[in-house]
Every structure is written in structure tokens, then in C-alpha cells.
C-alpha positions as CSV (number, residue, x, y, z in Angstrom):
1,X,0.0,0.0,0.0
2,X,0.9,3.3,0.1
3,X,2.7,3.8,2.9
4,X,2.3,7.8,3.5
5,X,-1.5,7.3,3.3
6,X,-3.2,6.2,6.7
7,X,-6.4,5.1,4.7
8,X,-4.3,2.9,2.7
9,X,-2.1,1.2,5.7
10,X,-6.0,0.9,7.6
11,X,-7.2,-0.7,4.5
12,X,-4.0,-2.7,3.6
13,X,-4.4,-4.5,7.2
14,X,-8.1,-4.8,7.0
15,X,-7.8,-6.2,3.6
16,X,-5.1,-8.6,5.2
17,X,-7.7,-10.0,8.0
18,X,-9.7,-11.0,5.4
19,X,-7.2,-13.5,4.3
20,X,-6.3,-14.9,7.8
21,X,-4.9,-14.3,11.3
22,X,-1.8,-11.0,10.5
23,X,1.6,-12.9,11.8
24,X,3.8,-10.5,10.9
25,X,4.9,-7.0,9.5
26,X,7.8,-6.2,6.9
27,X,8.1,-2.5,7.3
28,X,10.1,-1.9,3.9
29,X,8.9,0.3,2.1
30,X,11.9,2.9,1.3
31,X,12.9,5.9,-0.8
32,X,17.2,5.5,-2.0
33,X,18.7,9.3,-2.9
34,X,22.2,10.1,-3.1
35,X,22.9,14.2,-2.1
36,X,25.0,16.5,-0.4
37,X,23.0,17.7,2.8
38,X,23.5,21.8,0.8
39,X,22.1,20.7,-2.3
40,X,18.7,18.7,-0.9
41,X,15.3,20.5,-0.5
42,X,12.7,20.5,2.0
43,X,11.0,18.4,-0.6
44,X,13.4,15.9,-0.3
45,X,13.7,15.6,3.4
46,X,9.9,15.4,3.5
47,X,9.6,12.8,1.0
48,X,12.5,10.7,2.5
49,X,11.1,11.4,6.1
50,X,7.4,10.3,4.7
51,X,8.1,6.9,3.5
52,X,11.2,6.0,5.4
53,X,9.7,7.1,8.7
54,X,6.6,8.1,8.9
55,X,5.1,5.6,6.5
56,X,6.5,3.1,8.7
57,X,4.7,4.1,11.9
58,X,1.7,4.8,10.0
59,X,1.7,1.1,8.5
60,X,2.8,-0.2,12.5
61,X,0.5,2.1,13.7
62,X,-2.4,0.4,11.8
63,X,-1.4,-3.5,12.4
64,X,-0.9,-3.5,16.2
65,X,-4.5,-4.9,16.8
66,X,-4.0,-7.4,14.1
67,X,-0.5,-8.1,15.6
68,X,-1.7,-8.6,19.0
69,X,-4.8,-10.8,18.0
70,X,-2.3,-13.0,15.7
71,X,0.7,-12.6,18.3
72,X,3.0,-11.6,15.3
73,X,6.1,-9.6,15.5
74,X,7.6,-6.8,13.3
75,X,10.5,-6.4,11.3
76,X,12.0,-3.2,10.1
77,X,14.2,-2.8,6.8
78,X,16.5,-0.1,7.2
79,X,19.9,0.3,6.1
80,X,23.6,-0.2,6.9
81,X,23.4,3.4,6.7
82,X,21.9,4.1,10.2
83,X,24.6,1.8,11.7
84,X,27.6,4.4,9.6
85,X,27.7,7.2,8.0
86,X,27.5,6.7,3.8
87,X,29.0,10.0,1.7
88,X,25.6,11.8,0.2
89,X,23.8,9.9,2.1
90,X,23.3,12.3,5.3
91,X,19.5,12.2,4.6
92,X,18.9,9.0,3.6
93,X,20.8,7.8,7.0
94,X,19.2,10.3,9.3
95,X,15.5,8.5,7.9
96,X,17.0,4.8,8.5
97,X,18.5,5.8,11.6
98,X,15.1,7.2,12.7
99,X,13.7,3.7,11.5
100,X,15.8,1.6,13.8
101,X,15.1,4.2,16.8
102,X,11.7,3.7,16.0
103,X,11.7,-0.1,16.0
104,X,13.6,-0.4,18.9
105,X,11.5,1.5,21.3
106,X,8.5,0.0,19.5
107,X,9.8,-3.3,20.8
108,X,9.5,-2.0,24.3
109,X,5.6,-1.0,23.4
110,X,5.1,-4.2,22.0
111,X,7.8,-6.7,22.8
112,X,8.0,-8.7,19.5
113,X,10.1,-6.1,17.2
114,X,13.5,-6.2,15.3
115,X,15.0,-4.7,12.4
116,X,17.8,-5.6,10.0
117,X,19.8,-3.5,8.3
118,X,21.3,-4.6,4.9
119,X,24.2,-3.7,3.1
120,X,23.5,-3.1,-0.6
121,X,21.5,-6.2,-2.3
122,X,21.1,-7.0,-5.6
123,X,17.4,-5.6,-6.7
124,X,16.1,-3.5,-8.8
125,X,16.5,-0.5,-6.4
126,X,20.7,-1.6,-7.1
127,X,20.0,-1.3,-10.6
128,X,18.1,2.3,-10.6
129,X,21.3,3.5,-8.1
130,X,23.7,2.1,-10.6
131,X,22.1,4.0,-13.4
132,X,21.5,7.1,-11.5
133,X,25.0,7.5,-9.5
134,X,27.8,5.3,-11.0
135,X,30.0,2.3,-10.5
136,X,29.0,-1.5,-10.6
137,X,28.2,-4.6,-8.8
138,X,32.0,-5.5,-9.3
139,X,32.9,-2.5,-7.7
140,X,30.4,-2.4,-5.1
141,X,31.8,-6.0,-3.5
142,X,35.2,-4.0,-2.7
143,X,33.7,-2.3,-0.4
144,X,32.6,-5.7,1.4
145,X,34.6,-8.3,3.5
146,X,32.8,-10.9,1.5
147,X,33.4,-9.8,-1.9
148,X,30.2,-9.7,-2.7
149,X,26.8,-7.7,-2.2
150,X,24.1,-9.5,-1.1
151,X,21.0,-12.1,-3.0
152,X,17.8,-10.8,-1.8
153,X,16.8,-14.1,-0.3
154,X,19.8,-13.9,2.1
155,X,18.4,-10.7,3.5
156,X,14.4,-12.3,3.4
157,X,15.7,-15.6,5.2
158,X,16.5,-13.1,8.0
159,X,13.6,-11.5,8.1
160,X,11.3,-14.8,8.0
161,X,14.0,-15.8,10.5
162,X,13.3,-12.4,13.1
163,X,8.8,-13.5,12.3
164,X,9.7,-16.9,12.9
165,X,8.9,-19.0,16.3
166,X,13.1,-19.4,16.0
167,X,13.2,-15.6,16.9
168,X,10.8,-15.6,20.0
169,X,13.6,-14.5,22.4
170,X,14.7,-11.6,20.3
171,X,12.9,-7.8,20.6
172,X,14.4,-5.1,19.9
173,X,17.3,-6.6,18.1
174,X,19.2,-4.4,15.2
175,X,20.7,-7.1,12.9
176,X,23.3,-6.1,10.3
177,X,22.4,-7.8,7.4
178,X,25.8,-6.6,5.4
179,X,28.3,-9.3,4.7
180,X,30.7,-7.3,7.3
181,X,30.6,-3.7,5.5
182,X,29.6,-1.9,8.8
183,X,32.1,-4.1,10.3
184,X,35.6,-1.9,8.8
């Protein structure tokens, strides 16, 4: 759904009930830019700040009684960007880092919330950044201890991991997800 629009996340998890008891919440929706801080408008912090943030509480905002009902847990996708700094990427990191903030103190509210945060992974959101900003996958992977950037699976099998049963002692939890990049 879309995200910024509370009608949409009510409806969304409405339209969810219908198909059976809500277990869990992937909060990843996102908005990727690459600036300098000086050369940003207020129209980009507000439309990073409304999807990376408050699109997320809007969306966790809306499950919780679906949540509590179906005991399910949330996840949050935010970035290895609110773990370090990333050059032109002030704003970007402030709205992750907000995220994971978020997350964490919503797993005090609730009790049953983590969040990852991934290192760049190999989806269509890589491709566009590519395009828009330079370099390559090659690249990329020199930046990271394992030579690589990651499969999108390897970041869902963490997530389905943090909504599984195997997770049931873990709130609160931020979970680099980065084949060691934060790690330098």
C-alpha cells in the first residue's frame, strides 16, 4: 500500500484479516537518494522522512490490533546506513536511523520487534542507483569483507527468521544484514 496514506495502511491491514490471522509486519517500504546535505530541498527531506519514517509508523500504527490478536512480530528494513555514515547519504541515513530508533522502542511498546539492516542487495533498487550515481556490482563488493553484495533471499531468510517461532527471544534486536561492511 501506500505507505504515506493512513487510509491505505487501515485498509491494507483490514484487507489482510480477510485472508487470515496477520503474523507479521515487513516495514520496507523505502525511498534511496544520493545528495550532499546543501544541495537537498525541503521536498526531499519530507519525501524521504514520509516513506522511510513516517510511513512506517503509520503502517505499524495500523497492524498493532492485528498483531496482537495474531501474536505476530515486526520487522524493520532499514539500512547499513543508520549503523555508519554513507558520503551523500546524510539524509537518507538520518530516515534509517530514525527507523531503527523507531523499532527499537516500539519493541518495548510491544515486545515482538527487530529490524535488519542490509548492506546493498542486488534488486532492482541496485539497478536504478547504478544507473542514476555510477560504478557497478563489481565495484560495489570491494567495499565488502565478503566480496560480494548481497541475493535478496539472504536478507528475506533473515527477516522470516526475526517472524519466525526461531526468533521468540529476540525484541528489539538491530541485525546487520551486510556481509561485514559496517564491520571496517
Amino acid at each position: 500500500c501506500g505507505v504515506t496514506n493512513t487510509d491505505y495502511c487501515e485498509k491494507a491491514v483490514k484487507a489482510a484479516r480477510t485472508v487470515g490471522t496477520v503474523m507479521g509486519l515487513v516495514l520496507s517500504a523505502g525511498v534511496y537518494e544520493e545528495k550532499l546535505l546543501e544541495n537537498t530541498t525541503d521536498e526531499d527531506i519530507e519525501k524521504l522522512f514520509a516513506v522511510n519514517v513516517f510511513g512506517a509508523m503509520k503502517l505499524a500504527r495500523a497492524s498493532i490490533p492485528a498483531l496482537r490478536e495474531g501474536k505476530g512480530a515486526i520487522v524493520g528494513v532499514a539500512s547499513d546506513a543508520a549503523i555508519e555514515g554513507n558520503v551523500q547519504c546524510s539524509l537518507y541515513g538520518a530516515t534509517k536511523g530514525a527507523l531503527v530508533s523507531f523499532i527499537r522502542s516500539l519493541a518495548l511498546e510491544l515486545a515482538v520487534a527487530n529490524v535488519v539492516c542490509p548492506g546493498d542487495v542486488d534488486t532492482p533498487l541496485l539497478v536504478k542507483q547504478l544507473a542514476s550515481y555510477g560504478g557497478s556490482r563489481e565495484e560495489m563488493a570491494e567495499w565488502y569483507p565478503l566480496s560480494r553484495i548481497a541475493k535478496p533471499e539472504e536478507v528475506g531468510e533473515v527477516i522470516a527468521f526475526l517472524l519466525s517461532e526461531k526468533a521468540s527471544f529476540m525484541t528489539g534486536t538491530v541485525l546487520p544484514v551486510d556481509g561485514g561492511l559496517t564491520d571496517w
